[in-house]
N, C-alpha and C positions, 0 to 999 in steps of 0.2 A: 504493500500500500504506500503509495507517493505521502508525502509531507502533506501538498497541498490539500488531498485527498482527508486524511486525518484529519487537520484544522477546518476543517468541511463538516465531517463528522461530530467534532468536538461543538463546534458552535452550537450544530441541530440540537446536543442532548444539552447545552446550555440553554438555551433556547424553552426546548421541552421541560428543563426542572422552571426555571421561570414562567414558565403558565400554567405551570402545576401549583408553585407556592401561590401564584396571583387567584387561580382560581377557589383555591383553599380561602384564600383572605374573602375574597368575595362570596362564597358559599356560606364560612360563618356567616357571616357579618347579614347576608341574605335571613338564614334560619331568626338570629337574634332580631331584627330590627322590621319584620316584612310588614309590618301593621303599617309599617312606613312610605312603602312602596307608592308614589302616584298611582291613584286608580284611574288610568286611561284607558281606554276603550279597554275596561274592565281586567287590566292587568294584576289591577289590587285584589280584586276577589278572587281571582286565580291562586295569587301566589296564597294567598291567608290560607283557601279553604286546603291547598295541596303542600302547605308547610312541611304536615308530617312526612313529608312523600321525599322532600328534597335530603333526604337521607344515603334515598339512592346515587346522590351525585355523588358520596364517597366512595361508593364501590369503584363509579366509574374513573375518578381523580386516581383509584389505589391500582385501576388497568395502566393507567397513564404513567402512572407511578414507578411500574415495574418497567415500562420501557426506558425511561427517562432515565429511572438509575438514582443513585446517589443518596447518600443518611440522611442530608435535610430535606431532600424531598419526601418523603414518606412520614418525618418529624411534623412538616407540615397539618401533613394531615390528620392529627390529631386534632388542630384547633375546630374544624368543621364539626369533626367526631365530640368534642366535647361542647360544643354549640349545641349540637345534636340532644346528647345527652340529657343536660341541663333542661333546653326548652321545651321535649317532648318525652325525653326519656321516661320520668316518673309514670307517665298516661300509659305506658303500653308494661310496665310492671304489676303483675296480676295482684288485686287487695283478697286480703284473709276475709271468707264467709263467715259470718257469725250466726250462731244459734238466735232469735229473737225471745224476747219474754211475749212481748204485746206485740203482733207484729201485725204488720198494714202489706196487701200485694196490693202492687198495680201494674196493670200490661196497659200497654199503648202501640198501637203500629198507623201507618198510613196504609188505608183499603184500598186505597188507590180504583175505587169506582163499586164492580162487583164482587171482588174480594171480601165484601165486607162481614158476610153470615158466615162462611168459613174461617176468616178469623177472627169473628169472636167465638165462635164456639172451641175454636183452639185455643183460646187466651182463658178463655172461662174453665178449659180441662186442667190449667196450670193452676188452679185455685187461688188466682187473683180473685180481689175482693171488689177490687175498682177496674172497669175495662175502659180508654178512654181512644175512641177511633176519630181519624183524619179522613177527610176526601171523601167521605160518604157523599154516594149520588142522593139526586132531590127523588123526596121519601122513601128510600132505601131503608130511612130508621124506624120504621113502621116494621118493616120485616125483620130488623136486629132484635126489637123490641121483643117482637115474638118469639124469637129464637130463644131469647134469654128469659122468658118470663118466671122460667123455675128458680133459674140460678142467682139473675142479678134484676128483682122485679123493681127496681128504683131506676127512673133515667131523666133524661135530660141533654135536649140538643138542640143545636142551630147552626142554622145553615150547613155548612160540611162535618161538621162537628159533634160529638154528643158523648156522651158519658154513661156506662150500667153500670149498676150496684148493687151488691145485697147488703150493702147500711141506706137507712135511708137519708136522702140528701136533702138540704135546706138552704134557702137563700140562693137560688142558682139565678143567674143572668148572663145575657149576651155582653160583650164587651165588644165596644166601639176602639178600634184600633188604628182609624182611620180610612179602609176601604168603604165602599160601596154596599156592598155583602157582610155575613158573620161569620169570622172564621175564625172566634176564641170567645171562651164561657169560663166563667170563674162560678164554685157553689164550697159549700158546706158540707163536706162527709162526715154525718152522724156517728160515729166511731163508739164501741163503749167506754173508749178511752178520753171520751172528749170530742169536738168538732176538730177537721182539719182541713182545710181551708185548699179547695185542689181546682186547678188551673191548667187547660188544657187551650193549645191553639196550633193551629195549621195556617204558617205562614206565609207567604207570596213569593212565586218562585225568584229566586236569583239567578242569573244567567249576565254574562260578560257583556249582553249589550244592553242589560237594565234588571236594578233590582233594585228600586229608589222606593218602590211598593214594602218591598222586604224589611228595607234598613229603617220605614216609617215605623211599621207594627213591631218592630223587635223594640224600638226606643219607647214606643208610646207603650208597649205592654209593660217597660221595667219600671215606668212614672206609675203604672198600677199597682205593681208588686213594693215599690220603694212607699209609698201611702198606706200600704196594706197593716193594720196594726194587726192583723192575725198573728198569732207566737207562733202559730205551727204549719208552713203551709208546701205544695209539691205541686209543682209543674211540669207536665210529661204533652209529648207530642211530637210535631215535625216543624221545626223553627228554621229549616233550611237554611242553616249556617252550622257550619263547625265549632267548635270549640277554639280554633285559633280564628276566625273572624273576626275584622276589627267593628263591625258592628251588631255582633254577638255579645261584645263585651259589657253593653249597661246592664245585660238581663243576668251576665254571668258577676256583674257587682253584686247583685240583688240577693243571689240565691246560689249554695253550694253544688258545682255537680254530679252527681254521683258516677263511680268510677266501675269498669269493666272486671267482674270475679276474671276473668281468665287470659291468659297472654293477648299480647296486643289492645289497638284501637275497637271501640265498639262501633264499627264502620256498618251502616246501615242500608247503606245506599250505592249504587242499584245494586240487587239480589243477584243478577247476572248479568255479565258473566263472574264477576266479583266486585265485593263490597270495595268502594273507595274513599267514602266520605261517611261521617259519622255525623249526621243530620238529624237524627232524631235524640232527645235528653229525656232524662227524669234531673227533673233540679228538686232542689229543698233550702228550705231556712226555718230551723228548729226543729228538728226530726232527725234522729240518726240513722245512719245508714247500716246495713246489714248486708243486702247483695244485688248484684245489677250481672242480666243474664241475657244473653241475644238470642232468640229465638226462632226458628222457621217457624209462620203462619198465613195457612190460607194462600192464595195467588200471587199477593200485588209483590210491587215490584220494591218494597224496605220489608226489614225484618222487621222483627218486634223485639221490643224493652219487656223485660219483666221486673220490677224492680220488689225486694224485701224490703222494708222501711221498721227501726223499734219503735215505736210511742212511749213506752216509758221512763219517765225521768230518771229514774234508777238505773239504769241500764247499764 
């Protein structure tokens, strides 16, 4: 091999570790700060709701890596890796199930139209106590209703929305969220433990060329929840934002969310060909938690939440 040939060579793999360390820098820095990102023609909801996703850029920097060669470049790549860690790590570390004393179920899915008598009857086999569906067609919940009459003869719904029970519920209303339509209902589950105050809504789609609908109802619903002097209250449903959304975030000041019993993200959305986005929650604020389980139910196209909640102060 000629001289010239070699300093040829040499440049390329200098070259190659420098856009490896550059990319490293800019990968952190992407994971830590993306709430930041201009939302131009919807780049910011991209990047927020695919956060967890950009994980994968370390494998691909650690391909690059091995060709490029060299100790700092591969040192690099720690900092993405512990950006990583740090800002989504804890979410996809499975929490310990606990036994409940008083305990509260609630399943939530989006029915996504006529899915909807199949899964609730599949939500109702899990011995949830509270069933609370999205996207129900107009009068659909006429025939839920009767599905459930044995098991959860208490209900309550509007518009895509509605609620079964076997406590009975008290105080229930529509919530004005700022669309046209109802597509969130706040009530009172009669509990023997007391009321608890349960909050169910299906949100307005987001998509990169508008989700100005979405970001209205997610803000006006946390001005609900933040006035709410309920001690004990849980909201479940499909808020069509992730957990790293930057306007997910007032409804995630509001209310704690509950986290996934088993490895990984509780990714919800779509069903097939795999989950990518973890779109639907059970939140709370004064309730502890016990266990949060993904579920196949019924057709549509999200899974379902099963969430265990303790009511007792002692706990």
């Amino acid at each position: 091999m000629s001289k010239a040939s070699h300093r040829r060579l040499t440049a390329s793999r200098i070259l190659a570790r420098l856009l490896v360390i550059l990319a490293s820098l800019a990968l952190a820095a992407l994971m830590v700060f993306h709430q930041q990102v201009p939302d131009v023609a919807g780049l910011g909801l991209v990047v927020d709701n695919l956060a967890p996703w950009l994980g994968l850029g370390i494998v691909a920097l650690f391909l690059f890596a091995l060709a490029a060669g060299g100790r700092g470049t591969f040192l690099m790549l720690l900092l993405p890796a512990l950006a990583w860690s740090l800002s989504f790590g804890g979410q996809v570390l499975p929490t310990a199930q606990r036994v409940t004393v008083d305990g509260l179920s609630i399943a939530t899915q989006n029915v996504h139209g006529r899915s909807d008598i199949d899964s609730a009857l599949a939500l109702a086999d899990t011995g949830a106590s509270v069933i609370a569906l999205q996207e129900i067609e107009q009068g659909r919940d006429v025939e839920v209703t009767a599905a459930l009459a044995q098991t959860h003869p208490y209900f309550y719904s509007v518009g895509t929305v509605g609620v079964w029970s076997s406590y009975p519920l008290a105080n229930a209303e529509s919530l004005d969220l700022g669309l046209d339509w109802s597509r969130a209902l706040r009530l009172d589950v009669q509990t023997a433990s007391g009321p608890v105050r349960f909050y169910t809504v299906h949100a307005a789609s987001a998509r990169p060329t508008g989700h100005a609908d979405r970001d209205m109802m997610l803000s006006n619903l946390a001005r609900y929840i933040a006035r709410d002097p309920a001690e004990r209250i849980i909201a479940a449903g499909d808020f069509n934002a992730t957990a790293t959304d930057r306007h997910f975030a007032p409804v995630a000041r509001e209310l704690e969310q509950m986290r996934y019993n088993g490895w990984g993200l509780a990714l919800t959305w779509p069903r097939t060909p795999f989950a990518m986005l973890g779109i639907d929650h059970v939140m709370t604020r004064g309730v502890q938690h016990a266990s949060l389980q993904r579920i196949d139910a019924g057709n549509s196209d999200h899974f379902a939440l099963v969430a265990e909640l303790e009511l007792a102060d002692d706990a």
